[in-house]
C-alpha positions in Angstrom: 0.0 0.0 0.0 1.2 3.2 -0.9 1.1 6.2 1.9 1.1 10.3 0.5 3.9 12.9 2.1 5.1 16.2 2.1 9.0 16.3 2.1 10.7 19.2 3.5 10.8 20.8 0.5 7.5 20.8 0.2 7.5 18.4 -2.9 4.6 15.1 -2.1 6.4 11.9 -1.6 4.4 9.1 -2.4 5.9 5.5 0.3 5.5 1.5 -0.2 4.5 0.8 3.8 5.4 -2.5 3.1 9.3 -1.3 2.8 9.3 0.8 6.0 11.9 -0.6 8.6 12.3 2.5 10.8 10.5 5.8 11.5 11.9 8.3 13.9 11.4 11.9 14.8 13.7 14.5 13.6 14.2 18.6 13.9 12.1 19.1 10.5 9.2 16.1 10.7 9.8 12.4 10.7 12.2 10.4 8.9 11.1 7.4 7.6 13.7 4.7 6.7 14.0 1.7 4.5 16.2 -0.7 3.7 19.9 -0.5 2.2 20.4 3.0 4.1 17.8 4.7 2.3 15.5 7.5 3.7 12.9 9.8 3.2 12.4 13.0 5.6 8.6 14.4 6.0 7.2 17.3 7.0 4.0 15.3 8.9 4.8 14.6 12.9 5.4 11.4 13.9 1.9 10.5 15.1 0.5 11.5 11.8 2.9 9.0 10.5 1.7 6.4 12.4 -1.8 7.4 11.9 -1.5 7.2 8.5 0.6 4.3 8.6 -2.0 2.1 10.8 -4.6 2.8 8.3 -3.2 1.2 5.5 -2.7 -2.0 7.5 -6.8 -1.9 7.9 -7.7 -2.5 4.0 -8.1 -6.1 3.5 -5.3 -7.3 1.1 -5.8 -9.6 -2.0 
């Protein structure tokens, strides 16, 4: 499932969930991690995150 952003330059980031390994909070929003060192920074708090996050675990998957 794929989860909408704002990076921190204001540009919308669009995330797989499914390739998440690590979110953290940071001076300018959340980072949100993935695998082989790569990483995304958003403007959206963490909780938002999470929020957002959560939800796409609730949609029954085919």
């Amino acid at each position: 499932m794929f989860v909408k952003f704002t990076c921190t330059d204001r540009v919308a980031t669009v995330v797989n969930a499914a390739q998440i390994t690590f979110i953290s909070p940071v001076e300018d929003g959340t980072r949100i991690r993935f695998g082989e060192g790569r990483s995304v920074t958003v403007v959206e708090p963490i909780d938002e995150v999470m929020d957002r996050l959560d939800r796409t675990q609730s949609f029954p998957r085919e």
